[in-house]
C-alpha positions in Angstrom: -12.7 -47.3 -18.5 -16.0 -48.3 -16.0 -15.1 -45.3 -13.7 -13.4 -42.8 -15.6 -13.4 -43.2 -19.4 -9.3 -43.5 -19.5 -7.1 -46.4 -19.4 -3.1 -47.2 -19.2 -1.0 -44.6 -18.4 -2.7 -41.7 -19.5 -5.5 -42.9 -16.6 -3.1 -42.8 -14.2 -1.1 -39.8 -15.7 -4.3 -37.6 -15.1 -4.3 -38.8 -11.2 -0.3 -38.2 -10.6 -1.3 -34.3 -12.0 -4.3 -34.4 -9.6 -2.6 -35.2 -6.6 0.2 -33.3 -7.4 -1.7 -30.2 -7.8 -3.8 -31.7 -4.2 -0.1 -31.3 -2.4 0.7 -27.9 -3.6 -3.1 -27.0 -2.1 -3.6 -29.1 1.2 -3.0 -28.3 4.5 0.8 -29.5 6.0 1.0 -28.5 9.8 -1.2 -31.4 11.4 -1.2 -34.3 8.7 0.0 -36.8 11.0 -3.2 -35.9 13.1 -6.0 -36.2 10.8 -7.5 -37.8 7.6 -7.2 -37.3 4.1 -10.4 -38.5 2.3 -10.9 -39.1 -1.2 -14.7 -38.9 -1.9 -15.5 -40.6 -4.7 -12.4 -42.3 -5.1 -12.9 -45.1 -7.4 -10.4 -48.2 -7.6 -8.6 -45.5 -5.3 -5.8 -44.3 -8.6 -5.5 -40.9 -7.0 -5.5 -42.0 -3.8 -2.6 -44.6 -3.3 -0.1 -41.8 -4.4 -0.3 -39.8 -1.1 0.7 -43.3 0.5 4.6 -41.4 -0.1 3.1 -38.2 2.3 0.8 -39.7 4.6 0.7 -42.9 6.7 -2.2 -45.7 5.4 -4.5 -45.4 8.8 -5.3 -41.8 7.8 -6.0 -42.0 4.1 -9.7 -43.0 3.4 -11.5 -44.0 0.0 -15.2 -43.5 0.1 -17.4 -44.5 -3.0 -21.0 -45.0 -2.9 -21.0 -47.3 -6.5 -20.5 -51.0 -5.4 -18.1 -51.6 -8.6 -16.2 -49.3 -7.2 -15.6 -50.4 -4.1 -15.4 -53.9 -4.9 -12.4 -53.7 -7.4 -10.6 -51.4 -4.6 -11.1 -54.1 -2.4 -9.9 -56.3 -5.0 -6.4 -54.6 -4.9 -5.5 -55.4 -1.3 -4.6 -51.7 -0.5 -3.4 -50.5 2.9 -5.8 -47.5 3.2 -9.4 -48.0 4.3 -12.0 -48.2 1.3 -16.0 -47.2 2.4 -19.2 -48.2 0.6 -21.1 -45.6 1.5 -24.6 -43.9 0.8 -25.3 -41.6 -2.2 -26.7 -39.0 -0.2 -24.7 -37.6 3.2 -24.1 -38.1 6.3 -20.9 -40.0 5.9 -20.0 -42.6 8.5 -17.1 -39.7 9.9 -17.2 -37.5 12.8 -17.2 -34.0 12.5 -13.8 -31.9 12.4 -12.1 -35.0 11.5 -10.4 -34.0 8.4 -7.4 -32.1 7.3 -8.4 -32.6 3.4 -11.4 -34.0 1.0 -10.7 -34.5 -2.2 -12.8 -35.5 -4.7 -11.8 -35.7 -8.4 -14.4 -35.8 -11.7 -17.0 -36.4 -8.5 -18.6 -32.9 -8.7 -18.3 -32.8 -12.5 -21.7 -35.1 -12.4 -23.8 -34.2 -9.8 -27.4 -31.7 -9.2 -27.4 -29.0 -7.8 -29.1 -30.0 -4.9 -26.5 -33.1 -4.3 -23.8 -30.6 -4.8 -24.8 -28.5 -2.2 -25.9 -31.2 0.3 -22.2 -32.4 -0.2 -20.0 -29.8 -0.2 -21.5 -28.3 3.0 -21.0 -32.0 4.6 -18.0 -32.1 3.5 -16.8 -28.8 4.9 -18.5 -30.4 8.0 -15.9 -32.8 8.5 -12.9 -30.2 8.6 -10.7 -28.8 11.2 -10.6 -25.0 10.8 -8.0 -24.3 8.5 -8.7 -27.2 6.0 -9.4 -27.7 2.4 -11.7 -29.1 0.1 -10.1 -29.7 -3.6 -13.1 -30.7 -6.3 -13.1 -30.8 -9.7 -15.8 -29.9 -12.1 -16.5 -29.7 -15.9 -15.6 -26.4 -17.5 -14.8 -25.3 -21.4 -12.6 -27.9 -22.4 -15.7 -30.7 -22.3 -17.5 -28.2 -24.1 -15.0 -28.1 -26.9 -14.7 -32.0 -26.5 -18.4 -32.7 -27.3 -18.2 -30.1 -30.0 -15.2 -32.6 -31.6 -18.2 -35.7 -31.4 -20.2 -33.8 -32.7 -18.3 -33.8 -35.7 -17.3 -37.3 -35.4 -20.5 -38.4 -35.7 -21.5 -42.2 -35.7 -17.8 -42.8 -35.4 -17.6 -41.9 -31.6 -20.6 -44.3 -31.5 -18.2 -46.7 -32.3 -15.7 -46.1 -30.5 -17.8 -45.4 -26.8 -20.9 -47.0 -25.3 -23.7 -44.2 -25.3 -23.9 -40.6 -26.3 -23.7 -38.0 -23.6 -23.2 -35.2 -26.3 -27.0 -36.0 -27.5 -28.2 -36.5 -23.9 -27.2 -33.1 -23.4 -28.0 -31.4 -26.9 -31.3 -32.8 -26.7 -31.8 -29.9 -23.9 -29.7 -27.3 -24.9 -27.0 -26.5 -27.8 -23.8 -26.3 -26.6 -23.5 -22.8 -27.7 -26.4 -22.3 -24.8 -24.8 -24.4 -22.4 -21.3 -22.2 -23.3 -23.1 -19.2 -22.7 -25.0 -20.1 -19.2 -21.3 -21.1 -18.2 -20.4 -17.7 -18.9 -23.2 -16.4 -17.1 -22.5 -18.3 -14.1 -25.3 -20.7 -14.1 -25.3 -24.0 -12.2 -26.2 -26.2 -15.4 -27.1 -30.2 -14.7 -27.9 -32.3 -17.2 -29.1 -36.1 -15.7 -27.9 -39.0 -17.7 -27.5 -41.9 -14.8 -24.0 -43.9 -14.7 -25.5 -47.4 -13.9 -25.6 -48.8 -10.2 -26.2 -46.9 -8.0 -25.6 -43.4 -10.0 -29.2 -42.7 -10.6 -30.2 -39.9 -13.3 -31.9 -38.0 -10.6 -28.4 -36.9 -9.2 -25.9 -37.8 -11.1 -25.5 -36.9 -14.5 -23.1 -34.3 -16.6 -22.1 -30.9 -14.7 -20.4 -27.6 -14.9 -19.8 -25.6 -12.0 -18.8 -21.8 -12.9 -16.7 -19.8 -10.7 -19.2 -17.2 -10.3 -21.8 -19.3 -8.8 -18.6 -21.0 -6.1 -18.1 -17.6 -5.4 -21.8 -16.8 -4.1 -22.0 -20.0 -2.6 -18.7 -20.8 -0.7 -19.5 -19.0 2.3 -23.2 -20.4 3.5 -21.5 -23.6 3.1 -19.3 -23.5 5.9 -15.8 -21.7 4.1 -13.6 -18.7 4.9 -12.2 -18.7 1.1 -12.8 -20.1 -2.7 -9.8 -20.3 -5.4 -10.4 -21.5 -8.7 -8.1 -22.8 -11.3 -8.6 -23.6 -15.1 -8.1 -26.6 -16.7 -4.2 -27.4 -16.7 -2.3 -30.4 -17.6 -3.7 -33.7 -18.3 -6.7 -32.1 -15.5 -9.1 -31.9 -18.1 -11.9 -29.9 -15.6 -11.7 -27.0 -13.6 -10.8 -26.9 -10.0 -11.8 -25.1 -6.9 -10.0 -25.5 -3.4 -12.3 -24.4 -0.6 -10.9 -23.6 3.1 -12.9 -23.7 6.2 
């Protein structure tokens, strides 16, 4: 629940659908050469199902929240995990990557950290390889409509309110609308440790903006994909 609001199966069920839909989208040809990072990767639940496709040395967890990192440590798993800084450079060399993933990572950070990391991360490619992100889209909108009617009873049920951290900005009929209108929207709420409000926060990335960003940050092509599956956010694979 600490890192991604789900527990049990359906927790992990959302990561299987994730890495599945990572396999079906990642480079093939030079796996055995190069890393597969997961950047922001938690405990590391996405992560130790591509231990069945590629060997432990080159699968790498990076997480800049120490909770994180400590309770992947915790589970003794064969693949490096990374505390690393909430800003880049990351501790990698350049072109030394055949994939960066990074699931419900995107879906909270500003603009600015956005852009900071997606170029850095495009940085640490080989030509010809992808970054898969995810990002908030229409179905959280239609999720904080449903507390909204719920009321004191999602109180209840979940520490904090992010529907009225965002409502006190905007109504979600505005912040359905800039979505529409392909605006960057970033609304700061903190996520304890070392997720500070001044980056981190609740995010929607539309495809629109992607699409007049991709290229000035370092990549040959943008695909986006809607909400499918247990994926409850929207996802965009970037090749370099």
């Amino acid at each position: 629940m600490r890192f991604t609001g789900m527990h049990g199966k359906a927790n992990l069920r959302q990561a299987f659908d994730f890495y599945k839909f990572a396999l079906r989208h990642m480079p093939t040809a030079s796996i055995a050469r190069y890393r597969l990072v997961d950047f922001g990767g938690g405990w590391g639940r996405v992560t130790r199902f591509f231990l069945r496709e590629v060997d432990a040395d080159r699968l790498l967890l990076l997480d800049c929240l120490s909770d994180a990192v400590e309770c992947a440590r915790s589970l003794k798993p064969p693949f490096n995990v990374v505390h690393t800084n909430a800003q880049p450079p990351l501790p990698l060399e350049m072109a030394s990557a055949d994939c960066c993933i990074a699931f419900s990572v995107f879906s909270h950070l500003s603009e600015k950290a956005c852009i900071g990391w997606i170029q850095h991360l495009g940085e640490l490619l080989v030509p010809g390889g992808t970054l898969i992100f995810t990002t908030r889209g229409k179905w959280q909108i239609e999720r904080l409509r449903l507390h909204k009617r719920l009321g004191f009873i999602y109180k209840l049920l979940r520490r904090g309110n992010v529907h009225e951290q965002i409502t006190s900005r905007a109504s979600l009929d505005q912040v359905e609308q800039r979505y529409d209108d392909g605006l960057f929207q970033f609304f700061p709420t903190g996520g304890g440790g070392e997720l500070t409000e001044d980056f981190y926060g609740e995010t929607w990335i539309p495809e629109q903006w992607m699409r007049e960003k991709y290229s000035s940050l370092g990549f040959r092509r943008c695909e986006f994909f809607q909400e499918q599956s247990s994926i409850t956010q929207c996802t965009f694979v970037l090749t370099k």
